[in-house]
C-alpha positions, 0 to 999 in steps of 0.5 A: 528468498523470492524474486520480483514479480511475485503473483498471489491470488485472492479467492475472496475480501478475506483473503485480500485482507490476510495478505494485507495483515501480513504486510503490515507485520513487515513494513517499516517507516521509510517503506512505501507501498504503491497500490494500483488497479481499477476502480473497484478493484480492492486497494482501499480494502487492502489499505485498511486492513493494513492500518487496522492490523497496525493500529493499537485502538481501532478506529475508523479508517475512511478512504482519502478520496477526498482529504487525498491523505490520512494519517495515523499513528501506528504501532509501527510509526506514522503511517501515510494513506493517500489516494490521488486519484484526483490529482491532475498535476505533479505539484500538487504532490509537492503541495501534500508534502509526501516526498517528506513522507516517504523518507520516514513514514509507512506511506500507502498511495492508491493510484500511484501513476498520479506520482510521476517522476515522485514515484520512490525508487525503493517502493513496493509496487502491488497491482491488484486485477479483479474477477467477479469474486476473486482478486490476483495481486502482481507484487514487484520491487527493485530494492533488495530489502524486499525479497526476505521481507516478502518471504516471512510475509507468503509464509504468514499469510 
């Protein structure tokens, strides 16, 4: 069983998207993912190669900077990819309708502060710091249901 917060380093793109990959062989509808950091720190990057690793055609996964979300269907159930960057009230979460979402979709929010008092208590929070090449991931939780599923996931990637 592992314990929150959980560190994990990423040398390199490929190994952000390995972790991304193992995720993705975990997560359930109902489960959100919060995905913070800078501005190029490598959150979309993960997030696609989360709902790549999903999809069973492939397809174009654009960055929601500018739609705020897209959605696909999955081989796991809908999945809900957000960036809220550019959303400057709370009410505009309401207006997406993505507290819905989180009851019963995959959601993946980049830039989850934007959330406010919408942030789910139950989700998976996934700081991402970058270096020059290399990435370190800050994985913390509250919800029990994370800590097996996190192990199978280290052990994965």
């Amino acid at each position: 069983m592992i314990a929150s917060p959980l560190t994990l380093d990423w040398p390199d793109a490929d190994a952000t998207a390995r972790c991304a990959v193992a995720l993705g062989r975990i997560v359930q509808p109902g489960d959100v993912i919060l995905l913070s950091g800078p501005v190029g720190a490598g959150k979309t990057h993960f997030a696609r190669a989360l709902i790549q690793s999903l999809l069973t055609v492939p397809e174009d996964v654009p960055s929601p900077t500018f739609t705020l979300v897209q959605t696909y269907d999955t081989q796991s159930g809908t999945l809900w990819h957000t960036d809220l960057y550019r959303l400057s009230t709370e009410t505009e979460i309401d207006e997406l309708s993505l507290t819905e979402a989180f009851e019963d979709a995959i959601c993946l929010v980049e830039w989850p502060d934007r959330l406010g008092r919408f942030a789910p208590e139950n989700a998976l929070s996934i700081e991402i710091s970058s270096g020059r090449k290399d990435r370190t991931a800050l994985f913390t939780w509250t919800d029990a249901k994370w800590h097996s599923r996190l192990a199978d996931m280290v052990q994965n990637v």
